[in-house]
C-alpha positions as YAML, in Angstrom:
chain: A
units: angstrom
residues:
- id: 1
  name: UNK
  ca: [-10.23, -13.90, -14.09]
- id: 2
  name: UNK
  ca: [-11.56, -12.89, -10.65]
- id: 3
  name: UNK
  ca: [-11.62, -8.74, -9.69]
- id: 4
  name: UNK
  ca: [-9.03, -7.63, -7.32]
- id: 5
  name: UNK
  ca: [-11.24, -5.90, -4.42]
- id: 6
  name: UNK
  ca: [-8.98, -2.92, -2.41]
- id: 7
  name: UNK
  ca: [-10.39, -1.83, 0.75]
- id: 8
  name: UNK
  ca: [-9.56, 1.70, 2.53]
- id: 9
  name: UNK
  ca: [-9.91, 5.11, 2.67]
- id: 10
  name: UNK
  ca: [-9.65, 7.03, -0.41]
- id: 11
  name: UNK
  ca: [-7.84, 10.33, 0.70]
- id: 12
  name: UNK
  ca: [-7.44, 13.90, -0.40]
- id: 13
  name: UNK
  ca: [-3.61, 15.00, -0.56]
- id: 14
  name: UNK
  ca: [-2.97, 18.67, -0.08]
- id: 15
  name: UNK
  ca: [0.49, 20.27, -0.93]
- id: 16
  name: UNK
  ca: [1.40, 23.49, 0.67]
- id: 17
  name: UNK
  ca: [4.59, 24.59, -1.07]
- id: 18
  name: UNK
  ca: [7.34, 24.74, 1.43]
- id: 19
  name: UNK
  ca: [8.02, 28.43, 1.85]
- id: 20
  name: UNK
  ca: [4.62, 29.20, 2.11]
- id: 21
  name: UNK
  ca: [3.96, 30.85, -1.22]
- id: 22
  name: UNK
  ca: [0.70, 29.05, -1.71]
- id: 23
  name: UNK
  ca: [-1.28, 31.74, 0.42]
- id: 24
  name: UNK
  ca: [-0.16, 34.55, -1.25]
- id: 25
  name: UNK
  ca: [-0.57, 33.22, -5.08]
- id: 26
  name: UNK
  ca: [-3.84, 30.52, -3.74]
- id: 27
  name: UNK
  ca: [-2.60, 27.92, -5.44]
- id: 28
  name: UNK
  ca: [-2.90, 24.25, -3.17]
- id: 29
  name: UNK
  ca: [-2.70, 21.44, -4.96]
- id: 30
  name: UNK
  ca: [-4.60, 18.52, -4.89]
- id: 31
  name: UNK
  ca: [-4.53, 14.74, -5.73]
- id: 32
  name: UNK
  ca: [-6.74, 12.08, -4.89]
- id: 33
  name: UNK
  ca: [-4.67, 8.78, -3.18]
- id: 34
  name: UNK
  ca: [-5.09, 6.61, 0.01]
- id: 35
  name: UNK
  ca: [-2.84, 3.47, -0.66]
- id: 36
  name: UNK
  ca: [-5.62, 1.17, -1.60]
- id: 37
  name: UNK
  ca: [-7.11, 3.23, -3.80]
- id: 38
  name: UNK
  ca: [-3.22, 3.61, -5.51]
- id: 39
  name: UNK
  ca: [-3.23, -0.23, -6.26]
- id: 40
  name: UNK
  ca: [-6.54, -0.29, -7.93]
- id: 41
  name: UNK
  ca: [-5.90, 2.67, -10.21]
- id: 42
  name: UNK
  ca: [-2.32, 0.75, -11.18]
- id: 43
  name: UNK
  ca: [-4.44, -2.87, -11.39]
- id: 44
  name: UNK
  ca: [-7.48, -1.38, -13.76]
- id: 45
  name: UNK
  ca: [-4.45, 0.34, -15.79]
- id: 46
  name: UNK
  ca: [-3.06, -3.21, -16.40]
- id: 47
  name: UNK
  ca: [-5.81, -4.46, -17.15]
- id: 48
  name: UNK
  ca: [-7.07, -6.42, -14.22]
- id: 49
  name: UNK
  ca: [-10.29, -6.05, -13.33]
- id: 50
  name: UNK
  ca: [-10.39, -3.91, -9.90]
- id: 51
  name: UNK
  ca: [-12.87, -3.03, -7.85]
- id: 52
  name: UNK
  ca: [-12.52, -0.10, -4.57]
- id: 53
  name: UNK
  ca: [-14.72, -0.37, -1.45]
- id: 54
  name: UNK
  ca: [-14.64, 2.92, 0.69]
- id: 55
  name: UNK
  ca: [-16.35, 5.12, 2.14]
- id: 56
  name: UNK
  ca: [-17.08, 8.83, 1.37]
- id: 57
  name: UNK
  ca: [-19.50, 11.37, 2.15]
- id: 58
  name: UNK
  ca: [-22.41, 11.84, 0.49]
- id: 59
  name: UNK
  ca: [-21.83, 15.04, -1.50]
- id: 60
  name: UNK
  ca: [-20.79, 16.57, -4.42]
- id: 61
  name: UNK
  ca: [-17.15, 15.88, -3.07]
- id: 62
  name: UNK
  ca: [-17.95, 12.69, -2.13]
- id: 63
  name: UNK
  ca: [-18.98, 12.03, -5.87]
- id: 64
  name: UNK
  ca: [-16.19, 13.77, -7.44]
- id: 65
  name: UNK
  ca: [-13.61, 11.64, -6.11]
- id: 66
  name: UNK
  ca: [-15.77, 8.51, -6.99]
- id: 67
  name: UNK
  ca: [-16.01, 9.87, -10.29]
- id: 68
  name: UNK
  ca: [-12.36, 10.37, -10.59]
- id: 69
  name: UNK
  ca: [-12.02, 6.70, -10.04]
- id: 70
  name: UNK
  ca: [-14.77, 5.41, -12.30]
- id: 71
  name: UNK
  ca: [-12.56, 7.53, -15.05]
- id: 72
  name: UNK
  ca: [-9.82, 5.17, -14.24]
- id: 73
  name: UNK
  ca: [-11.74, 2.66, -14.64]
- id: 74
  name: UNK
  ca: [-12.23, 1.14, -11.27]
- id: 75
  name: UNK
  ca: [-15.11, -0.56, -10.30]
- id: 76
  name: UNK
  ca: [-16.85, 2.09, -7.72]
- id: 77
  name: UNK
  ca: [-20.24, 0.23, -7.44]
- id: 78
  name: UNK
  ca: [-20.18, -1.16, -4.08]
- id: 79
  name: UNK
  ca: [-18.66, 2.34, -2.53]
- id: 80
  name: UNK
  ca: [-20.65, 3.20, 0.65]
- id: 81
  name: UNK
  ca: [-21.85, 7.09, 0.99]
- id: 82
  name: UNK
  ca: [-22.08, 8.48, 4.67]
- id: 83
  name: UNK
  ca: [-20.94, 10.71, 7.02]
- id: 84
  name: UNK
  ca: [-19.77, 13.96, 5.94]
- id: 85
  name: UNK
  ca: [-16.48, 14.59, 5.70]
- id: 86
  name: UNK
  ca: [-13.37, 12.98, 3.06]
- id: 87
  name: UNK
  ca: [-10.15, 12.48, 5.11]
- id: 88
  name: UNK
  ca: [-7.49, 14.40, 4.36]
- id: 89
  name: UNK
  ca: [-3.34, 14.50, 4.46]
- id: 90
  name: UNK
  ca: [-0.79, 17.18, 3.67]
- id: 91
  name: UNK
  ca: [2.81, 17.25, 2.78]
- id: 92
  name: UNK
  ca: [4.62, 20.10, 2.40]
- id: 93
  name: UNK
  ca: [7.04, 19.93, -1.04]
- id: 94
  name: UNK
  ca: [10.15, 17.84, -0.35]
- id: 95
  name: UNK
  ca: [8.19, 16.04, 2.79]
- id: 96
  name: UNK
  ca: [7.85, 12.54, 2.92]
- id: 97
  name: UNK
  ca: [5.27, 10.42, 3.99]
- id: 98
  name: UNK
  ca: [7.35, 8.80, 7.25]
- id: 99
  name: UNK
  ca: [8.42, 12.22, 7.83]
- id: 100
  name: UNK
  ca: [7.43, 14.20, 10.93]
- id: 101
  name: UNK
  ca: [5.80, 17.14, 8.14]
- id: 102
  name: UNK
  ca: [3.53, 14.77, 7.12]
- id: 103
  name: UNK
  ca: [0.02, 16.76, 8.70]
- id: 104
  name: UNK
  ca: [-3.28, 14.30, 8.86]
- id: 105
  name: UNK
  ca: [-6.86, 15.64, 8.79]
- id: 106
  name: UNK
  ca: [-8.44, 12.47, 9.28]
- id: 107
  name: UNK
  ca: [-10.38, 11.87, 12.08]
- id: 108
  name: UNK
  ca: [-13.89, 11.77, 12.23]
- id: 109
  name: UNK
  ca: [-14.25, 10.55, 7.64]
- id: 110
  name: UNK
  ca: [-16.54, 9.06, 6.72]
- id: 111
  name: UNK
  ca: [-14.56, 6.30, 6.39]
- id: 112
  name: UNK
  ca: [-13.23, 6.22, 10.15]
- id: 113
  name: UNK
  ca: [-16.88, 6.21, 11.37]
- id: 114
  name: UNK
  ca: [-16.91, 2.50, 9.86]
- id: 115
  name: UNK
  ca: [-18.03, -0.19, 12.01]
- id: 116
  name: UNK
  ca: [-19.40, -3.76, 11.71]
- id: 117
  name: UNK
  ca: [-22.31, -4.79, 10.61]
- id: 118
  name: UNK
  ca: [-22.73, -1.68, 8.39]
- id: 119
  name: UNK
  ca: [-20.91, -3.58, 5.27]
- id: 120
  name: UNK
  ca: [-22.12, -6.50, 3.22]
- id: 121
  name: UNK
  ca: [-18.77, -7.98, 2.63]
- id: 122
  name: UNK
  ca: [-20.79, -10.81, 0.57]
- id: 123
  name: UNK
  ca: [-21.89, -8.34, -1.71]
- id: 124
  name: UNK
  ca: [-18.65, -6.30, -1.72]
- id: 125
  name: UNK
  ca: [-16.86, -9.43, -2.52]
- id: 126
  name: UNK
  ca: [-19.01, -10.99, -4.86]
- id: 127
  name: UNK
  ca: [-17.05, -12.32, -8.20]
- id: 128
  name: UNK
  ca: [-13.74, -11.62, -6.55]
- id: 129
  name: UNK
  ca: [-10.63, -13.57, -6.15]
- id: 130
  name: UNK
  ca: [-8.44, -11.73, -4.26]
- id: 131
  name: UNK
  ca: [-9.07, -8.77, -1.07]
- id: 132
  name: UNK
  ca: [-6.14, -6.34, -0.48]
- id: 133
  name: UNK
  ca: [-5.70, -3.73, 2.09]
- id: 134
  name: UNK
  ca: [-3.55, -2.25, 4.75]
- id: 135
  name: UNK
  ca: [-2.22, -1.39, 8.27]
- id: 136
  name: UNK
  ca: [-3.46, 2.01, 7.53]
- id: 137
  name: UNK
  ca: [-6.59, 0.99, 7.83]
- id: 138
  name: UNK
  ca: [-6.64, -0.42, 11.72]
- id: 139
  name: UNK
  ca: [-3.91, 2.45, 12.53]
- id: 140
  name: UNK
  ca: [-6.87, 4.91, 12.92]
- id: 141
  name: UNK
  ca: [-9.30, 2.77, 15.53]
- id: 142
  name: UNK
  ca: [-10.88, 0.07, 16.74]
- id: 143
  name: UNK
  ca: [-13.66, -0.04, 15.21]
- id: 144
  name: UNK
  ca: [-11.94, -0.32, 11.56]
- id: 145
  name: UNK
  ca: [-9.78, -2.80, 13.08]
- id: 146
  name: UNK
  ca: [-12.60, -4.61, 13.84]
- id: 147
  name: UNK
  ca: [-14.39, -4.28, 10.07]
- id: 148
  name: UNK
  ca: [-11.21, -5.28, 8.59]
- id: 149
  name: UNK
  ca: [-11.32, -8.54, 10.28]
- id: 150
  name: UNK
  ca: [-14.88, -8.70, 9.60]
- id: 151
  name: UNK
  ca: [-14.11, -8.45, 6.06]
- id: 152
  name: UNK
  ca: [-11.31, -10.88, 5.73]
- id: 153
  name: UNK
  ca: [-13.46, -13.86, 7.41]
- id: 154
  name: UNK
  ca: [-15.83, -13.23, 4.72]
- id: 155
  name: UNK
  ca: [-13.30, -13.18, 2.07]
- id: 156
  name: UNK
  ca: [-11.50, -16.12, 3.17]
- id: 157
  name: UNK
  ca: [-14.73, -18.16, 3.49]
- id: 158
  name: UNK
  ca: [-15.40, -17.56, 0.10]
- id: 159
  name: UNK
  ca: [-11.53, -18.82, -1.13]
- id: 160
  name: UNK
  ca: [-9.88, -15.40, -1.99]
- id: 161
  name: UNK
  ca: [-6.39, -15.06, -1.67]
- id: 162
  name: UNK
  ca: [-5.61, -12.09, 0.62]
- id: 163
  name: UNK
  ca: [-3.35, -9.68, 0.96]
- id: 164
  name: UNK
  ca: [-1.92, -6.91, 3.42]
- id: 165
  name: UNK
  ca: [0.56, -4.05, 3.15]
- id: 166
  name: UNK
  ca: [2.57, -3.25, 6.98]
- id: 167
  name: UNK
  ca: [2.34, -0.02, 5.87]
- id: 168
  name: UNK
  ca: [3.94, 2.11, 9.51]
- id: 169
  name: UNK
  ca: [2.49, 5.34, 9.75]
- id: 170
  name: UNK
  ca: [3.60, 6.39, 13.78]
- id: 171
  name: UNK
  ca: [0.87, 9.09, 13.75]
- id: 172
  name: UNK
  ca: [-1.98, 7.15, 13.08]
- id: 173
  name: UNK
  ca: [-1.69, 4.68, 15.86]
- id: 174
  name: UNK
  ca: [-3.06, 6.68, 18.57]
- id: 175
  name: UNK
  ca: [-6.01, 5.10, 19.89]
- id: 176
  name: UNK
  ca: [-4.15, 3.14, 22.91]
- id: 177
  name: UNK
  ca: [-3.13, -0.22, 20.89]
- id: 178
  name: UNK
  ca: [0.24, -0.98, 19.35]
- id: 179
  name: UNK
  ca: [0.32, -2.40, 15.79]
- id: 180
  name: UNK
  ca: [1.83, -5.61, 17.77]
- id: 181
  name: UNK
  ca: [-1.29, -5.94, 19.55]
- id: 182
  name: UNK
  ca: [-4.05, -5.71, 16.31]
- id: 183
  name: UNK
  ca: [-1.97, -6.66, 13.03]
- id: 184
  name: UNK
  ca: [-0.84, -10.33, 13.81]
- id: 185
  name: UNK
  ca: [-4.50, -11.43, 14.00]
- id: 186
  name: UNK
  ca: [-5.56, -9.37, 10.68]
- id: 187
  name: UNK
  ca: [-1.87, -11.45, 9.39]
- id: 188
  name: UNK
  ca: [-3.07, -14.89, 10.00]
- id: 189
  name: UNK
  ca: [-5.67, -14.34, 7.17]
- id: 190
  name: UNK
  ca: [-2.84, -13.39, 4.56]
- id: 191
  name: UNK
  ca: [-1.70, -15.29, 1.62]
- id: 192
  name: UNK
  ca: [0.92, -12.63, 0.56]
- id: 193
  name: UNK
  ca: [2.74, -9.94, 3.10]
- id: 194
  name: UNK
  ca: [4.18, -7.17, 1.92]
- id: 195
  name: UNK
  ca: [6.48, -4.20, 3.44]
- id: 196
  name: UNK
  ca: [9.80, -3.86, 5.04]
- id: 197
  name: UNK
  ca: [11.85, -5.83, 7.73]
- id: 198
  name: UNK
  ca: [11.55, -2.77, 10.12]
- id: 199
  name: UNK
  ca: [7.67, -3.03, 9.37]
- id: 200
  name: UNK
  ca: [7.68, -6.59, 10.24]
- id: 201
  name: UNK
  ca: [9.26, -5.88, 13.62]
- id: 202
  name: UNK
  ca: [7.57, -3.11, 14.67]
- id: 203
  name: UNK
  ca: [4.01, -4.94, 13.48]
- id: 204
  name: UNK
  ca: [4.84, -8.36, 14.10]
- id: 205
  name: UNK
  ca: [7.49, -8.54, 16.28]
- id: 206
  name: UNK
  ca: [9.23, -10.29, 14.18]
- id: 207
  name: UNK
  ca: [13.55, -9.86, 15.53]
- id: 208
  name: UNK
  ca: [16.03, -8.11, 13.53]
- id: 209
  name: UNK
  ca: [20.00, -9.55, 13.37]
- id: 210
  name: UNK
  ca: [21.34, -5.91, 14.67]
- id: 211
  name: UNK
  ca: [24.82, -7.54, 13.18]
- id: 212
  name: UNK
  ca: [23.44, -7.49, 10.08]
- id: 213
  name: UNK
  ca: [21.84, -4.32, 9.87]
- id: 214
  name: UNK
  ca: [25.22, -2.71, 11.29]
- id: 215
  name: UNK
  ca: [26.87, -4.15, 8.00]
- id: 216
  name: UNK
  ca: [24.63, -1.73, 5.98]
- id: 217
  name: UNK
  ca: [24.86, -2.80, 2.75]
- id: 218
  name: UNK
  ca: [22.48, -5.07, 0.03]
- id: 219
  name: UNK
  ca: [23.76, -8.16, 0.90]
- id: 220
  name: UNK
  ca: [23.23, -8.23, 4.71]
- id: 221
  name: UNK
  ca: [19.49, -6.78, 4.32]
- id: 222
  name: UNK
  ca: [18.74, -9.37, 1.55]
- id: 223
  name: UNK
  ca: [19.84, -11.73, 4.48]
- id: 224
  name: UNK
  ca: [17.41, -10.45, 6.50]
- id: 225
  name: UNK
  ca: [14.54, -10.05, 4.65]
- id: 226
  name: UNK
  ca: [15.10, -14.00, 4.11]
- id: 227
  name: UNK
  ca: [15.21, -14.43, 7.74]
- id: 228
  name: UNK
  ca: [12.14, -12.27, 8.23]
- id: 229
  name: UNK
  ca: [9.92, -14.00, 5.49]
- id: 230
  name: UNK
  ca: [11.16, -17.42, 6.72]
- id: 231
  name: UNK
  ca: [9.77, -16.61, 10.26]
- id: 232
  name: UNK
  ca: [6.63, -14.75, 8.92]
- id: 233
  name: UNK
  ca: [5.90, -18.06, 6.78]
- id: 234
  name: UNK
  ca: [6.76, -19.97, 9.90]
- id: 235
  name: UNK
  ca: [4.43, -17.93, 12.92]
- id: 236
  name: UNK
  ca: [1.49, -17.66, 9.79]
- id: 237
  name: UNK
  ca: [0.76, -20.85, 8.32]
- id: 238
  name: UNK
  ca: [-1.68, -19.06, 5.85]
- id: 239
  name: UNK
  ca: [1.14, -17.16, 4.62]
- id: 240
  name: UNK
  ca: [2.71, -18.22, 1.34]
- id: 241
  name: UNK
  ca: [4.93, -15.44, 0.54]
- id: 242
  name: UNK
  ca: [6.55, -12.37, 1.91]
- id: 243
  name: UNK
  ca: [8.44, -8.98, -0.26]
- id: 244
  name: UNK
  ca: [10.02, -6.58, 1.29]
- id: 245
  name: UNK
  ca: [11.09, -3.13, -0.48]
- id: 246
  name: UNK
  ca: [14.77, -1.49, 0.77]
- id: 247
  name: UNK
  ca: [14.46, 2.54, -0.45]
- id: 248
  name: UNK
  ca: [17.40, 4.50, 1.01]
- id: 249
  name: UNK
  ca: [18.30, 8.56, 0.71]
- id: 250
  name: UNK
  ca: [22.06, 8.86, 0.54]
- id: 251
  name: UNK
  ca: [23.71, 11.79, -0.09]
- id: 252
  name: UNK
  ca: [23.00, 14.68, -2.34]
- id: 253
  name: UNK
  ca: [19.27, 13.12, -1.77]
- id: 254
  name: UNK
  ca: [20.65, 9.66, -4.41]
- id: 255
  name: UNK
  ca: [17.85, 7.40, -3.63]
- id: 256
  name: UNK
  ca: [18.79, 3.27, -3.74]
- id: 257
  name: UNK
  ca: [16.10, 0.80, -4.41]
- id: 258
  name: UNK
  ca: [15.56, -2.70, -4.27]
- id: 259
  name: UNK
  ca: [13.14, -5.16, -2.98]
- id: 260
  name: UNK
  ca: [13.11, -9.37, -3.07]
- id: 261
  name: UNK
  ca: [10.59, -11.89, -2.90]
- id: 262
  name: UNK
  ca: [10.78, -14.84, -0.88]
- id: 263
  name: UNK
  ca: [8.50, -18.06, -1.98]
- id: 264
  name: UNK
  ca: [8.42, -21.59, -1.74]
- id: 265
  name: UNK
  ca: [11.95, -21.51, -0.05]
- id: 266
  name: UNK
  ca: [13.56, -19.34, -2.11]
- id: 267
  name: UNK
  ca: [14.80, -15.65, -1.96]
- id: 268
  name: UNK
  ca: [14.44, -13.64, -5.21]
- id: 269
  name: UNK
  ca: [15.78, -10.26, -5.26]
- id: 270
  name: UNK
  ca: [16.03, -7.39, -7.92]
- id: 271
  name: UNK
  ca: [18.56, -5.10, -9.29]
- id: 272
  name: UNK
  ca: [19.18, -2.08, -7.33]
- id: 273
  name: UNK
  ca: [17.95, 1.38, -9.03]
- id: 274
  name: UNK
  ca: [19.03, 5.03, -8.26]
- id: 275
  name: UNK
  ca: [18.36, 8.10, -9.34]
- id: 276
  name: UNK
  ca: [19.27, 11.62, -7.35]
- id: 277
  name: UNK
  ca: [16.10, 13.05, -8.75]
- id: 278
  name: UNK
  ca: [13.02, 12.49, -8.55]
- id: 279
  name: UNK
  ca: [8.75, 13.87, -8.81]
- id: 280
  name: UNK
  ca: [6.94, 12.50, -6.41]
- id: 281
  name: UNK
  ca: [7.55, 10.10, -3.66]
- id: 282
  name: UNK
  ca: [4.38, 9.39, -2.38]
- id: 283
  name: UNK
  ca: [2.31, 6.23, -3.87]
- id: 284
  name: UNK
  ca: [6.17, 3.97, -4.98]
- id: 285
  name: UNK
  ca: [5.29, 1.16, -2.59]
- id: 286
  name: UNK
  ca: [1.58, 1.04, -3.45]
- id: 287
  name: UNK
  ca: [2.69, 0.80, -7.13]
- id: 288
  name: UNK
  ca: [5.13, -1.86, -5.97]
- id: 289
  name: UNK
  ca: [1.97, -3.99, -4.11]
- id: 290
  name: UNK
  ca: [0.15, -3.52, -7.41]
- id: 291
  name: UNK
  ca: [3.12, -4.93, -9.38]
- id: 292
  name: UNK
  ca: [3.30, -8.08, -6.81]
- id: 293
  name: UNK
  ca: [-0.59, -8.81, -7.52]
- id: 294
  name: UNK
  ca: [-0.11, -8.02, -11.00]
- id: 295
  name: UNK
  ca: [2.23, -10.63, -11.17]
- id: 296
  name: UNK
  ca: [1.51, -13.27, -9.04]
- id: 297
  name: UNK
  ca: [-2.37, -12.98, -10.88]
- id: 298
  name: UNK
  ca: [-0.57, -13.54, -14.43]
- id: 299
  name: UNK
  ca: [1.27, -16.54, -13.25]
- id: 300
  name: UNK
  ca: [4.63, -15.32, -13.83]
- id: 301
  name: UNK
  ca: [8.03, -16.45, -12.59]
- id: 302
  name: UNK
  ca: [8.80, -15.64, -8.98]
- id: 303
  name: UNK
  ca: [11.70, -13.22, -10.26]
- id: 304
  name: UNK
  ca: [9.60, -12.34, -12.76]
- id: 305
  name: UNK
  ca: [7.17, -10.73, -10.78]
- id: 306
  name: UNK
  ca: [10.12, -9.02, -8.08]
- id: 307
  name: UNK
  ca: [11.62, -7.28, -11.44]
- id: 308
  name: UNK
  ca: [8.18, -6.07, -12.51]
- id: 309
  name: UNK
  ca: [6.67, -5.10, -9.03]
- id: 310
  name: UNK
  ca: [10.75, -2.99, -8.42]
- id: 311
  name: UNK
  ca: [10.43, -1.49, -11.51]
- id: 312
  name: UNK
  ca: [7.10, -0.29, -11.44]
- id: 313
  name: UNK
  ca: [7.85, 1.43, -8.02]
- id: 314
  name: UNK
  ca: [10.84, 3.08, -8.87]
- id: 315
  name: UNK
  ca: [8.88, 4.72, -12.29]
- id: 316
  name: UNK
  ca: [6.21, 5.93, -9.52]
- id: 317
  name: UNK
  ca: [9.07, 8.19, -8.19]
- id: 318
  name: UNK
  ca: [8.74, 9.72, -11.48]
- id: 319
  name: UNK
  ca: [5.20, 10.90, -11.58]
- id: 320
  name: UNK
  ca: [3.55, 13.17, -10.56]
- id: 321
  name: UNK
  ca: [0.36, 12.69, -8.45]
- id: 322
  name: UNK
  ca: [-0.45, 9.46, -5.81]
- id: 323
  name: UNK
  ca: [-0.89, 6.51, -8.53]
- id: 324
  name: UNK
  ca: [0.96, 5.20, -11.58]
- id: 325
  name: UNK
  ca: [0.47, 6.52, -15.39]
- id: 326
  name: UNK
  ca: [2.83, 4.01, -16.50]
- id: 327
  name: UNK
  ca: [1.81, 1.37, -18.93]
- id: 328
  name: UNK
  ca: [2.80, -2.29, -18.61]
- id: 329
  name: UNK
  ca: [4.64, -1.92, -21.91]
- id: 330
  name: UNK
  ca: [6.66, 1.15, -20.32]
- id: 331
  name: UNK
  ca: [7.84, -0.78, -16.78]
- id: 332
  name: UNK
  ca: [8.59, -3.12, -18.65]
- id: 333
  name: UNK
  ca: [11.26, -1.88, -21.17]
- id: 334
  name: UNK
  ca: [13.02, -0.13, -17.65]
- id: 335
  name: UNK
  ca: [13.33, -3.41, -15.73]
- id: 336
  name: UNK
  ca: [17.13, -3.96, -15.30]
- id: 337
  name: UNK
  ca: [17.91, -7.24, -14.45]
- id: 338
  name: UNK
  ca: [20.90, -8.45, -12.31]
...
């Protein structure tokens, strides 16, 4: 089996408690994430062999969070060290990350000082079989834009499938280009899509049935995340299949979850999950990407891999930090079926 490579920034997450009690006790905690870095640490816990390009700077920082990773047992050999500074996020407790608390620290990483010609994506990609990243990654300039095209030409020279998570962050897009105008070229290199149908719009432009969403329930926005895959397979010939993740607050803070699949024709959806509690939102729809590579790498059933990629995401809400501890044994034994 060929290594999984994830490529983006791996990211220090701060969290300020929300009433401000952290400067008086000095107590911040701190977890290591960035949403590529999320799916290799779930992938190497399932046993697929993962490998993490980034970039960090070369310090004793810089080598602790690599470390961190090589405990997890990702493959960290082809990380690049420069620059000087790790990028860094904070969410206050009981912030989200599309919320407007959300606080970035990012500009000027190591990582954002990326351009081409400084990677050798043969290397980097050597012994692989599949490249995964995200529209994180050209949110934050041009010049990463530009190295994650470089990087997929390579990788789909050499016959990897590829994959991308529409990942919206409104913040990060602030260097004069809409995701409309960068993400459809970095698509047209994808084998799999993942995200959600408002993703798709806003990224791809690809048109939402406002009838439909005014129904607001399952069934109308399982009808149009068909109609959304259909026209992403249609505009992006590459393309061979499309999931989309539905997570909804309700009430007394209930959370709904569901996602579907939609390959070779066919729609596949999951159960619906809830809970009105929960740890830690941060890192669910990574943990759900992982689950789609997971199973789409272990040949598995089309609704096979939709129950296993849901369930995995909605245990993530249940743990504590920005990656999965949960075994394949343990997602397992929670997948509901419909």
């Amino acid at each position: 089996m060929g290594k999984v490579v994830c490529f983006g920034e791996l990211l220090l997450r701060l969290v300020p408690s929300g009433d401000g009690s952290w400067l008086s006790e000095s107590k911040l905690p701190v977890y290591v994430g960035g949403a590529e870095a999320n799916v290799a640490v779930a992938l190497s816990k399932w046993g697929i062999p993962t490998s993490y390009f980034t970039c960090v700077p070369e310090n004793i920082l810089g080598e602790q969070v690599i470390d961190f990773l090589r405990k997890k047992e990702v493959d960290t050999s082809s990380v690049k060290f420069s620059g000087q500074r790790m990028g860094i996020y904070y969410i206050p407790e009981g912030a989200d990350l599309k919320n407007s608390g959300v606080i970035y620290d990012r500009a000027n990483s190591s990582f954002s000082n990326l351009k081409k010609g400084m990677v050798d994506w043969e290397k980097v990609l050597d012994g692989a079989d599949w490249f995964h990243f995200s529209a994180i990654n050209p949110a934050l300039n041009k010049d990463i834009a530009e190295v994650c095209e470089e990087a997929l030409k390579v990788a789909k020279r050499k016959g990897l499938t590829i994959s991308a998570d529409l990942n919206y962050r409104a913040k990060l897009w602030q260097y004069g280009k809409r995701p409309s105008e960068v993400m459809p070229e970095l698509v047209e290199y994808c084998d799999l899509v993942m995200g959600n149908i408002w993703a798709a719009e806003m990224m791809l432009g690809i048109p939402l049935d406002q009838d439909l969403l005014d129904q607001k329930n399952k069934l109308a926005y399982l009808e149009q995340a068909r109609k959304t895959s259909s026209e992403i397979l249609k505009e992006y010939k590459q393309c061979k299949a499309v999931a989309n993740t539905f997570r909804f607050t309700g009430e007394n803070e209930k959370i709904n979850y569901y996602a579907a699949l939609y390959k070779n024709g066919h729609l596949h959806s999951s159960t619906e999950y809830n809970t009105d509690s929960i740890v830690d939102k941060v890192g669910s729809g990574d943990c759900f990407m992982a689950g789609l590579i997971y199973g789409l790498k272990q040949n598995i059933s089309e609704q096979g891999v939709i129950d296993f990629a849901t369930a995995a995401a909605f245990q993530k809400l249940f743990v504590k930090g920005d990656s999965t501890d949960k075994s394949i044994e343990e997602i397992k034994k929670s997948i509901k079926t419909i």
